[in-house]
C-alpha positions as CSV (number, residue, x, y, z in Angstrom):
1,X,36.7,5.3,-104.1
2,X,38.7,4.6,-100.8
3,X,39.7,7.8,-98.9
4,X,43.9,6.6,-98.9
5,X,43.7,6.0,-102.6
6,X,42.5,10.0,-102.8
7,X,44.6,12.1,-105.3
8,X,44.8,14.6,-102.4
9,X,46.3,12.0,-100.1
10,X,48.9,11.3,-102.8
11,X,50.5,14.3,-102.3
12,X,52.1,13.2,-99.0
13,X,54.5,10.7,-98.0
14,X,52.9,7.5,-97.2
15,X,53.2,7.5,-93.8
16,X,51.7,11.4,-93.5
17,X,48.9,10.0,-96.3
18,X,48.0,7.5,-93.5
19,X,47.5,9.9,-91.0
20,X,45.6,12.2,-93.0
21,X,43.4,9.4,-94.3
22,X,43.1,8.0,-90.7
23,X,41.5,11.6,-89.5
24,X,38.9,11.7,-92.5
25,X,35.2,11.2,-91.7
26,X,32.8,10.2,-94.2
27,X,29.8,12.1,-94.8
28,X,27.1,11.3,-97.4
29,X,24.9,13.9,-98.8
30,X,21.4,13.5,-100.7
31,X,20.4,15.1,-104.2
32,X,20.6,19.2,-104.1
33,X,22.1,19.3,-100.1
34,X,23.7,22.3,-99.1
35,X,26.9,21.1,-97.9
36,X,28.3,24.7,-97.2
37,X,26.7,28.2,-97.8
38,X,29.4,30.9,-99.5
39,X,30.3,33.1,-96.4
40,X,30.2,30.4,-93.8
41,X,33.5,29.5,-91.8
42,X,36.2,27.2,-94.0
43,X,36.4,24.7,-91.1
44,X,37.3,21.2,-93.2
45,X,38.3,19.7,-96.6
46,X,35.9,17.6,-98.3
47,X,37.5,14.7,-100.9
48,X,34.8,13.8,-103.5
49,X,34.4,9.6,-103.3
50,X,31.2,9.3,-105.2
51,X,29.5,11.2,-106.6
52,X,29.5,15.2,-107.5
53,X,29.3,18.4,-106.2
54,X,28.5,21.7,-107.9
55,X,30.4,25.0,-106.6
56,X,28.0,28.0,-107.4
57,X,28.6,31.5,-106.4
58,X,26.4,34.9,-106.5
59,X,26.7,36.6,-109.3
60,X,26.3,40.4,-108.9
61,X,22.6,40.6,-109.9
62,X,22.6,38.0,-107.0
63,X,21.8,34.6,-109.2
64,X,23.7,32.0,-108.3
65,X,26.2,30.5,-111.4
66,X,27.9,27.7,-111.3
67,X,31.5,28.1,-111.5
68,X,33.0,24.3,-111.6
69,X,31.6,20.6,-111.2
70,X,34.1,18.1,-108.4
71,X,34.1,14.5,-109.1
72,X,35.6,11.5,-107.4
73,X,39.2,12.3,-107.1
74,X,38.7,15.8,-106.2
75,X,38.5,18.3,-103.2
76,X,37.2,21.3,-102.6
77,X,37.1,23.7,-99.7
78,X,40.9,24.2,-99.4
79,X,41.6,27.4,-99.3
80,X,39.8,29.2,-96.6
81,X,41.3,26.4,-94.5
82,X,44.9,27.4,-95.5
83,X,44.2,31.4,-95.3
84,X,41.7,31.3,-92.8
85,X,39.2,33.3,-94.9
86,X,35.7,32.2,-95.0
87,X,34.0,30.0,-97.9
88,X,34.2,32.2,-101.3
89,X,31.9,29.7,-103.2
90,X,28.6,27.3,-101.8
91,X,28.9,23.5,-102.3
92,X,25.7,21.5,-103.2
93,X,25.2,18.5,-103.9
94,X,24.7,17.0,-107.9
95,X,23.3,13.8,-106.8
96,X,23.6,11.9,-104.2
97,X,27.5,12.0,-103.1
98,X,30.0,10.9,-100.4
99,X,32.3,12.7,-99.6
100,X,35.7,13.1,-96.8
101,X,35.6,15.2,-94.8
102,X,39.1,16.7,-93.3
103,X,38.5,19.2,-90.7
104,X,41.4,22.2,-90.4
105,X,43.1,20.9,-87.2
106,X,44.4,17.8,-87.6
107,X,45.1,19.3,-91.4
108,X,47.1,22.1,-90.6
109,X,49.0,20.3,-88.0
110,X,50.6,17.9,-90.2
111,X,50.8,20.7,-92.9
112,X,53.1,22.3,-90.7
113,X,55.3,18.8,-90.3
114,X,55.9,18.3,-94.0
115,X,58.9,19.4,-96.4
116,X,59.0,22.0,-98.5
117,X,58.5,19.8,-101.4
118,X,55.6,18.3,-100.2
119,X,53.7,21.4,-99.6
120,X,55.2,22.9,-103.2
121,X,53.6,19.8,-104.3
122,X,50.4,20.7,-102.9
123,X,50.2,24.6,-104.0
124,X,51.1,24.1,-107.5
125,X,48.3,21.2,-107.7
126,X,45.6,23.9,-106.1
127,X,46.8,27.3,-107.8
128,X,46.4,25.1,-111.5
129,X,43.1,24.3,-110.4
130,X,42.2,27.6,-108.9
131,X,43.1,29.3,-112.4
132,X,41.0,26.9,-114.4
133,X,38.1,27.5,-112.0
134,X,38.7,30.9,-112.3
135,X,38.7,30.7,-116.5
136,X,35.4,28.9,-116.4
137,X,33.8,31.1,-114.0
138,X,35.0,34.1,-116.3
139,X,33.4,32.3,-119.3
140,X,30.2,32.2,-117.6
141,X,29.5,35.0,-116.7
142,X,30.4,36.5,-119.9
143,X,28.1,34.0,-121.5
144,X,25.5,35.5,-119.1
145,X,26.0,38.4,-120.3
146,X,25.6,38.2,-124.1
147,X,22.5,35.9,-123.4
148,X,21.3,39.0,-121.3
149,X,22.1,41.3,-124.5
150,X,20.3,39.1,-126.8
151,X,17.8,39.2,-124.5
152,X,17.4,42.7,-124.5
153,X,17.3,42.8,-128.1
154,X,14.4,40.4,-128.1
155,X,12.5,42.4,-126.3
156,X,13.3,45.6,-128.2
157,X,12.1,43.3,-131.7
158,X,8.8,42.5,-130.0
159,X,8.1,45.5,-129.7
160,X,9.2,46.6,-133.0
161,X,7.4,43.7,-135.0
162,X,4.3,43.8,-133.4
163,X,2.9,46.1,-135.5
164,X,4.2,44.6,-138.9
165,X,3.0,41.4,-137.9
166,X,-0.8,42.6,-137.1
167,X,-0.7,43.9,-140.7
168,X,0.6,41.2,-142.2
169,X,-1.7,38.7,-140.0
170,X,-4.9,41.0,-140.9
171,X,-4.1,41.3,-144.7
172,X,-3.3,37.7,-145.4
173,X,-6.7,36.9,-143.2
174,X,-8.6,39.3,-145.4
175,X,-6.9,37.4,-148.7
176,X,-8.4,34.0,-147.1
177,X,-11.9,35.8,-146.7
178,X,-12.0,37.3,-150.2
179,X,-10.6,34.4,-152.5
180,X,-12.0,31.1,-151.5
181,X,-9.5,29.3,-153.8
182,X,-7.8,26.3,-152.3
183,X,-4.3,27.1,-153.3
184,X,-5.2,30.7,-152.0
185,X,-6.2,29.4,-148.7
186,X,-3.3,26.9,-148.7
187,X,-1.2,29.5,-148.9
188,X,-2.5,32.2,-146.5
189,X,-2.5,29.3,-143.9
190,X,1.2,29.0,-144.7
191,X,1.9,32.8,-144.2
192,X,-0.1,32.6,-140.7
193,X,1.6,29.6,-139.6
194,X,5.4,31.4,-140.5
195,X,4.3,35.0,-138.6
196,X,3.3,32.5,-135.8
197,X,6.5,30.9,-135.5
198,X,9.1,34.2,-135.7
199,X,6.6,35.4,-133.0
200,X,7.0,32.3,-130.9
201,X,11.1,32.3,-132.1
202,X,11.3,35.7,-130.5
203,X,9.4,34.9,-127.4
204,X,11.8,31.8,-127.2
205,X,14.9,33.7,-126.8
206,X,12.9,35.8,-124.3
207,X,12.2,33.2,-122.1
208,X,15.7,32.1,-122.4
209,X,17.5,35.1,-121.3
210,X,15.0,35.5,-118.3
211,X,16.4,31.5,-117.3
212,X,12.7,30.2,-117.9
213,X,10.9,28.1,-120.5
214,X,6.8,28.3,-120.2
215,X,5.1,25.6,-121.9
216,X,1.2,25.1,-122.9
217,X,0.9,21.5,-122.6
218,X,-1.9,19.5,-124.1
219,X,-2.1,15.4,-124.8
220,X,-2.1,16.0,-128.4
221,X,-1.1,13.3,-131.4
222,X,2.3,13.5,-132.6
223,X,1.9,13.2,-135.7
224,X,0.1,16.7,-136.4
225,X,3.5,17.9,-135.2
226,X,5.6,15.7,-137.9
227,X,2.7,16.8,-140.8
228,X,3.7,20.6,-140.0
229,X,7.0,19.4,-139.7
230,X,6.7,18.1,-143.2
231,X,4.8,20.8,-144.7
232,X,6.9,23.4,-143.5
233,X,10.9,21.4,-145.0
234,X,9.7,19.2,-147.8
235,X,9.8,22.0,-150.8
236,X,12.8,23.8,-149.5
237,X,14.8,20.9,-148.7
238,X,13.7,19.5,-152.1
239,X,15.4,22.2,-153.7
240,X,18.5,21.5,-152.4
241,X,18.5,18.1,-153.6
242,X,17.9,16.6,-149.9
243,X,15.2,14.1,-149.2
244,X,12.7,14.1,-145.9
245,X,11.3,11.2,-144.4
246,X,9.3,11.2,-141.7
247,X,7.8,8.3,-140.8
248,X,4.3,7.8,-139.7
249,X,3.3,7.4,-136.0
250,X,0.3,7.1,-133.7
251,X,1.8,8.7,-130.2
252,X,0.0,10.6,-128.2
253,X,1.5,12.1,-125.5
254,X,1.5,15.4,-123.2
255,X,3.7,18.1,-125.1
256,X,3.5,22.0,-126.6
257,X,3.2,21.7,-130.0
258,X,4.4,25.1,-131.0
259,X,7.0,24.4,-129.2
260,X,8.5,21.1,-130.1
261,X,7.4,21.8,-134.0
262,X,10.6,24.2,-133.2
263,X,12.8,22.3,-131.5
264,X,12.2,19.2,-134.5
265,X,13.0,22.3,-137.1
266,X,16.0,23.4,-135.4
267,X,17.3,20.0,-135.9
268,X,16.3,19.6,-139.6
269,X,17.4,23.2,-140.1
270,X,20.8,22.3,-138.9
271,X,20.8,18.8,-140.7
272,X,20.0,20.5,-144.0
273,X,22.8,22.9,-143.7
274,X,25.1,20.5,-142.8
275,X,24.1,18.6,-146.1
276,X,23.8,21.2,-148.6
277,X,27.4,20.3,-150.2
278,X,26.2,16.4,-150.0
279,X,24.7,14.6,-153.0
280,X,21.7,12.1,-152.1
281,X,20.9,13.8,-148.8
282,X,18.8,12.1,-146.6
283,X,17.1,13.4,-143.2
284,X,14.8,10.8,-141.5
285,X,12.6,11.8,-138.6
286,X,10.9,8.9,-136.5
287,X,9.3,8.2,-132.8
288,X,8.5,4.9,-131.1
289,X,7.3,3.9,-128.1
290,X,10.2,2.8,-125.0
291,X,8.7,1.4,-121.7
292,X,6.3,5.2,-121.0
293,X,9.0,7.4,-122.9
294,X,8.8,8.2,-126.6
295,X,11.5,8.6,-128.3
296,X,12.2,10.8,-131.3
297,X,15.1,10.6,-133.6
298,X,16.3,12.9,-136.7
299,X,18.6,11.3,-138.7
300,X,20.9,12.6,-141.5
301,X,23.8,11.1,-143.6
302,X,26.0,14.3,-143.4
303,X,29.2,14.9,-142.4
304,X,28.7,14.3,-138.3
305,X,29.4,17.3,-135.8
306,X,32.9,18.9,-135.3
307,X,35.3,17.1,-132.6
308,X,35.8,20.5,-131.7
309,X,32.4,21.2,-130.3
310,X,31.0,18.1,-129.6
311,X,31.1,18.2,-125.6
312,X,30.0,21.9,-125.6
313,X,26.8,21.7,-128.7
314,X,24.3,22.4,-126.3
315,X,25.5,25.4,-125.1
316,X,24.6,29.1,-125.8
317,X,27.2,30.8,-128.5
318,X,28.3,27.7,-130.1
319,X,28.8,26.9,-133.7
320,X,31.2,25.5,-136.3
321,X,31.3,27.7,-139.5
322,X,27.9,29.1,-139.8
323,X,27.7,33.1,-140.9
324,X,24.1,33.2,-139.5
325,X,21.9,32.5,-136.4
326,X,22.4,33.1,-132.6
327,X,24.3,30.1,-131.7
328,X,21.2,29.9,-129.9
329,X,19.1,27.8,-131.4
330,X,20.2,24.0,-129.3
331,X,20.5,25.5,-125.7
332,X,17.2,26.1,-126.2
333,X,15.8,23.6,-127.7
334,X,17.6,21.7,-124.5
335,X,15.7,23.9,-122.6
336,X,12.5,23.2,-124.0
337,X,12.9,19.4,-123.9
338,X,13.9,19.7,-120.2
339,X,10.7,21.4,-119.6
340,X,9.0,19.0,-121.0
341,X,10.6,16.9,-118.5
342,X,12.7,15.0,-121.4
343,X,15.9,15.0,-122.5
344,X,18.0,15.3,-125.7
345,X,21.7,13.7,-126.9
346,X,23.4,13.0,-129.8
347,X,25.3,10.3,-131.2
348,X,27.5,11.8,-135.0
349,X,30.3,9.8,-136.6
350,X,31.7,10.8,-139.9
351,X,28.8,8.8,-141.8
352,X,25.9,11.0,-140.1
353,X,24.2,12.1,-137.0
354,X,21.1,11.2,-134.9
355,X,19.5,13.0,-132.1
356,X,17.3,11.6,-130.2
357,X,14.7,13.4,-128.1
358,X,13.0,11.3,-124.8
359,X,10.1,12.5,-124.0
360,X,7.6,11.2,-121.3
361,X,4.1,9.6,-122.1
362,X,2.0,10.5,-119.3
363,X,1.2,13.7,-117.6
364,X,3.2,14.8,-114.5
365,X,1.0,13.9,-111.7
C-alpha cells in the first residue's frame, strides 16, 4: 500500500494529506518485533502498509492478551501522541510488516492548522475504533476468565475421580484376569480404553486453562489411531442410522496418539450430532500424503456450520444449539494440532462439511 493512499491520510485535505505523507518514514519490522513496549513514550504514529501488527496488553495476573489485530489501512499509536500520555498497549509484529511511521512533531503541527471538520473527522474515526478495541479487549478477558473457572473445576474433578477411576480400572482388570472369554476381554479392553480417555479429557482442559498443550510424541502408524477411531463410533453411530467410513492408510508419522484419537472424535462427535435429524448420514474420515505433510479430512453430508459462527468456531465458548459440552471441545483440539506443529480449517456449505487436519511427516529437528 502507498503511504498517500493511507485511510489516515484521507482524513485531510489533499494538500495537508501531502504533507503529512511527505513527513512519513518507512520502517519494516521482522516476524514477532517489538515495535513499542506498553509504558514507553507515544513519540509517532505508525500506518500499517503490509502486513500486521498485534496490540497486546498486561493483563492483571501480568499475561499479556491480545486486545486487537492492525492490518494495511490502519494505524495505531494515536493517542498518546494527541494526549501526551505514554503507550497504554505494546505493538509486535504478526509477520513480517511495513509500516509509516509519523513522529508527533510534524503531526501535531499540522493538526493544529486544520478545520474543525477535519479534526471532527479524525476523532470520530479514532473514538469508533477505540470503543471496538475496547469491546474486544472486554470479551477477552472475560473469556479468560471462564476458561480459568473451567479450569478450576478440572482440577477439582481430578481429584474427585481419581479414586472412582482406580476402582473401576482395578475391577474391570480383575474381570479380564478371571474370565478369559473373548467377548469378556473385548469388553474390559473397551471400559479401559473409555476411563483412559475422560482421564486424558480432563487433563485436556487442564492444560488448556494453564495456556499449554504437552504432547508424548512417538512415529507411530496412523492407522491404529483410525482402528480406535472406528471401534470406539461405529455401533453408536450405527444406531443412529449414520454410516462411518474410514478409509484405510499406511502413514506413519510423528504424533500423540491419545491425543489426536481425541481431536478425530471431537470432530465425528460433532459431525454425528449435526446429523442425527438426517436420513442416509454419512461421515468419511481419510489421510494422504502432500509434499512431507499428511493430511486428514472428516467429511459429513450434514447441514454445514452456522453463518453465525463460522469465523469464531475455533474459539473457547462457542456453539450453535447444543444443551451439552464446554464449548470447549475445537479450541482445543486447535491447540493440540498446533502443538503438533499442524494446523486445522474447515471448508462447510449447505451440502456438508470437511475438516482437514495438516500435520507434518518428519520429526522437528
Amino acid at each position: 500500500m502507498d503511504v498517500r493512499s493511507h485511510r489516515f491520510i484521507s482524513h485531510f485535505p489533499a494538500l495537508q494529506g501531502a504533507k503529512l505523507a511527505a513527513a512519513v518514514r518507512l520502517v519494516r519490522f521482522p516476524h514477532q518485533a517489538v515495535i513499542f513496549e506498553e509504558g514507553s513514550v507515544s513519540n509517532c504514529i505508525y500506518l500499517v502498509l503490509h502486513g500486521r501488527v498485534a496490540l497486546t496488553k498486561q493483563t492483571p495476573g501480568g499475561t499479556p492478551q491480545v486486545i486487537a489485530h492492525k492490518g494495511p489501512g490502519d494505524y495505531f499509536g494515536e493517542l498518546g501522541v494527541l494526549d501526551g500520555s505514554d503507550r497504554s498497549t505494546a505493538a509486535i509484529a504478526d509477520g513480517p510488516v511495513q509500516l509509516g511511521r509519523l513522529a508527533r512533531k510534524p503531526f501535531l503541527q499540522l493538526l493544529s492548522q486544520s478545520s474543525w471538520h477535519t479534526v471532527l473527522r479524525l476523532f470520530s474515526h479514532i473514538g469508533e475504533d477505540l470503543r471496538a478495541t475496547n469491546a474486544r479487549f472486554v470479551t477477552a478477558v472475560v473469556r479468560k476468565e471462564k476458561i480459568t473457572l473451567v479450569g478450576e473445576m478440572a482440577n477439582s474433578m481430578v481429584h474427585d475421580f481419581r479414586g472412582p477411576f482406580s476402582t473401576i480400572k482395578l475391577a474391570t482388570e480383575l474381570l479380564a484376569k478371571h474370565d478369559r472369554k473373548a467377548e469378556t476381554q473385548e469388553l474390559c479392553a473397551m471400559i479401559l480404553r473409555q476411563v483412559a480417555r475422560l482421564g486424558g479429557m480432563v487433563e485436556e482442559v487442564l492444560d488448556f486453562a494453564r495456556g499449554e498443550t504437552r504432547l508424548r510424541l512417538k512415529v507411530a502408524p496412523l492407522a491404529e489411531v483410525f482402528t480406535q477411531l472406528q471401534e470406539e463410533n461405529i455401533v453408536s453411530l450405527g444406531r443412529a442410522g449414520i454410516k462411518l467410513r474410514i478409509k484405510p492408510t499406511v502413514l506413519q508419522l510423528p504424533l500423540d496418539p491419545d491425543r489426536l484419537l481425541r481431536v478425530l472424535q471431537n470432530l465425528v462427535t460433532n459431525a454425528g450430532e449435526a446429523l442425527a435429524a438426517k436420513p442416509g448420514g454419512l461421515i468419511t474420515v481419510a489421510a494422504r500424503r502432500v509434499q512431507a505433510q499428511c493430511l486428514i479430512t472428516v467429511a459429513d453430508n450434514g447441514p454445514g456450520v452456522p453463518n453465525e459462527i463460522r469465523t469464531t468456531l475455533f474459539e473457547p465458548f462457542v456453539s450453535h444449539g447444543k444443551t451439552a459440552g464446554t464449548g470447549l471441545g475445537l479450541a482445543i483440539a486447535k491447540a493440540v494440532i498446533e502443538a503438533h506443529r499442524g494446523a486445522i480449517a474447515f471448508k462447510s456449505t449447505r451440502r456438508g462439511t470437511t475438516f482437514t487436519i495438516q500435520l507434518p511427516l518428519t520429526p522437528s529437528p
